[in-house]
N, C-alpha and C positions, 0 to 999 in steps of 0.2 A: 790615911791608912791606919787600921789599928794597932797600935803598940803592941795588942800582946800577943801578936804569931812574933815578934821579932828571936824569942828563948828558941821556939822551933825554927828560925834561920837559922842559928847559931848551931843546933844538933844538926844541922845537915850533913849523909855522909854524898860525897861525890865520887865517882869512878869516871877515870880517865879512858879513853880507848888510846891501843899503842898507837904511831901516826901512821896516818893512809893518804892516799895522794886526794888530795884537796879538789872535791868539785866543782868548784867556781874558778879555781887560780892554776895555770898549766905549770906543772915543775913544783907544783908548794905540796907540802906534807901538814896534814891538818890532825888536831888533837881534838877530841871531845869532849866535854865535861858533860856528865848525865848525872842526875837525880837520884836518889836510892830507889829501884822501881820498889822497892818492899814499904815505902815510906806513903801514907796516905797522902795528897797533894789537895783541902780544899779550895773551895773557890777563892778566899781570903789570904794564902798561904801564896797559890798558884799569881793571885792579881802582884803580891809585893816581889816575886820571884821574877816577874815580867817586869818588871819597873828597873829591876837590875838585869836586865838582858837577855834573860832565859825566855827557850821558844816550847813551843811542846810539836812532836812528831808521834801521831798515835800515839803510845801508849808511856812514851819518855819524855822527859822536859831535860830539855841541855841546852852548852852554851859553847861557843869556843875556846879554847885553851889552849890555843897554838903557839911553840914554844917562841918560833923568831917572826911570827906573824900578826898583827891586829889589825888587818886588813877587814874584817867583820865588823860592821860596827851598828847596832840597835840604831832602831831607825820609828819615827810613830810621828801620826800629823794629830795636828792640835786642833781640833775639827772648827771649831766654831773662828778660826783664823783664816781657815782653808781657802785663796781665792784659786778659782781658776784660769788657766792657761786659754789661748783663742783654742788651739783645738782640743781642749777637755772640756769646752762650751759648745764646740758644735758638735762635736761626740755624744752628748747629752742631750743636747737637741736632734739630733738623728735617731735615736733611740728614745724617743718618746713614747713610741707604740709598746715598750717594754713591759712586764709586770712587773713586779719583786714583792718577796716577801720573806719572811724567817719562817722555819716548820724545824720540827725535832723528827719526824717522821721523815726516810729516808727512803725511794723506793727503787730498789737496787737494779730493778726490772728494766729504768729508766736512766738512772743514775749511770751506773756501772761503763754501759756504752757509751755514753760520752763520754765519760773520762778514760776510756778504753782509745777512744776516737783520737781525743787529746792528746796522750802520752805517742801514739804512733806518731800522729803529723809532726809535734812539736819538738819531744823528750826521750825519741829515739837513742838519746845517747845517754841519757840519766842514768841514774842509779836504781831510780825505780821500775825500768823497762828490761821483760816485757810485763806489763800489768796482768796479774791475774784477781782474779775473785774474790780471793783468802786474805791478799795484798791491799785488795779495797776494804775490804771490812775492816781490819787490820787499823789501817793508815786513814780511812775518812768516817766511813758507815758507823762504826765503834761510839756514838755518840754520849760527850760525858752530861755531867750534871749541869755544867756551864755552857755547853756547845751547843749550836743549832746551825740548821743548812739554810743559806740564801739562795734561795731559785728563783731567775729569772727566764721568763717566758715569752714564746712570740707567738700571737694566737693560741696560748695552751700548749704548747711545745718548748719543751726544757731545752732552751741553747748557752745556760750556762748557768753553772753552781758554785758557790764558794761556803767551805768550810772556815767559821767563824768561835772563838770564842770570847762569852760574856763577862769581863772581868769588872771590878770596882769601880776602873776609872776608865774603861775603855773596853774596843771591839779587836780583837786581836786577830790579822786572818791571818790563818790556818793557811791553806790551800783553796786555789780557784782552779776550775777545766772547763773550755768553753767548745763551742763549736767551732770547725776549724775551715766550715762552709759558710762563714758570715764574716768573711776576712774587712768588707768594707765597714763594719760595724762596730771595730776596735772594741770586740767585748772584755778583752783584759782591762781595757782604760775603762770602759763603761762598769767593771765590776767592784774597782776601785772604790768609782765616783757613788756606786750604789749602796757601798761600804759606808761611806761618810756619811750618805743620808740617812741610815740607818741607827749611825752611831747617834745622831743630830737630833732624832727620832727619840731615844732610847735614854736622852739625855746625858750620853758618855764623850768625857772631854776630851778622848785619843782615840785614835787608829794607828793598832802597833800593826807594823808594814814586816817587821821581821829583818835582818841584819842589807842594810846599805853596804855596798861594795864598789867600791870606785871606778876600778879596772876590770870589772864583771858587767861585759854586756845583761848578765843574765838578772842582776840585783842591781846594776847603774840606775837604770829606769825612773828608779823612787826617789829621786831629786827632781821630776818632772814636777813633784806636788808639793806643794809651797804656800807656808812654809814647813820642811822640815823639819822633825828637832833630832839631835843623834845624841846618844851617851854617851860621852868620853870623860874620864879618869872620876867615873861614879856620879856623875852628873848630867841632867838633861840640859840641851842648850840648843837656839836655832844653828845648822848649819850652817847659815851665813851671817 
């Protein structure tokens, strides 16, 4: 990493939001630390900012800051360690007929409904529901200097996409929506694994998976892939 963004870590200002009931944890009050949005954030700045925890949502990069909580905890696979599970091998092998690839070109005509589609079956109870237009462009479409969209296809038909971005040492994803009509397909797991190969591709040594939660059915998940590594007290380390 290059030493000399380290003087602009050091001027970072942070705004806290006051606490709101925590999305992942029923009964928890969760605090936010966000980014100065007036502060440029490049690619270089942004990769050492992820190395200590920070995710980006559109157009903010934060982290948590919850006063009696650390229940969040950064989470990123170490690609070229990466083995697979039996059923993330036959997962991969079922979907063989898949395509994949990176584009920076987004086609909202396309795009938009499925992750319209998404949000209904899945994320009816999210924060982000109900999805509108403004919300998409906003939150995925808004593509930056570093980011591009992973589309996989079946026959030419988009059954699922995930917002990615390209940092130093690694593929950070953003956000995935798949189709909610290819439930044999396990395309969350299959977008994962399409994540890795990409990263593997691309020569980047992590897949940052974004905050591991123990007691969150909804971020448990990412101990399925192994190994692991989580950040705890400023350091990366395997989970196990």
């Amino acid at each position: 990493m290059s030493r000399d963004i380290s003087p602009d870590v050091k001027a970072i200002r942070l705004f806290l939001t006051e606490p709101h009931a925590c999305s992942y944890l029923q009964n928890q009050q969760a605090t936010t630390a966000f980014v100065d949005p007036g502060l440029r954030v490049d690619k270089n700045l942004y990769s050492y900012l992820s190395g200590m925890g920070f995710r980006r949502s559109g157009r903010y990069i934060y982290a948590p800051r919850c006063k009696h909580c650390n229940a969040c905890i950064p989470a990123r696979i170490p690609v070229a360690q990466f083995k697979p599970n039996r059923q993330q091998r036959r997962c991969r092998k079922q979907n063989g007929d898949l395509s994949i690839w990176l584009t920076r070109m987004v086609n909202e005509s396309e795009h938009y409904p499925l992750y319209r589609q998404y949000l209904d079956s899945r994320h009816a109870d999210g924060d982000m529901y109900p999805p509108t237009v403004g919300q998409y462009r906003d939150f995925i479409s808004n593509i930056h200097d570093y980011s591009a969209m992973m589309e996989i296809r079946l026959k030419g038909e988009l059954v699922a996409a995930g917002l990615v971005d390209i940092l130093n040492d690694g593929l950070s994803a953003i956000y995935t929506y798949y189709s909610s009509g290819l439930s044999k397909r396990s395309l969350g797991t299959f977008s994962i694994l399409a994540e890795l190969m990409l990263a593997r591709e691309l020569g980047l040594p992590y897949l940052y998976l974004g905050y591991w939660i123990k007691d969150s059915p909804k971020m448990a998940y990412k101990d399925r892939y192994q190994p692991l590594e989580l950040l705890r007290d400023g350091e990366w380390a395997p989970m196990n």
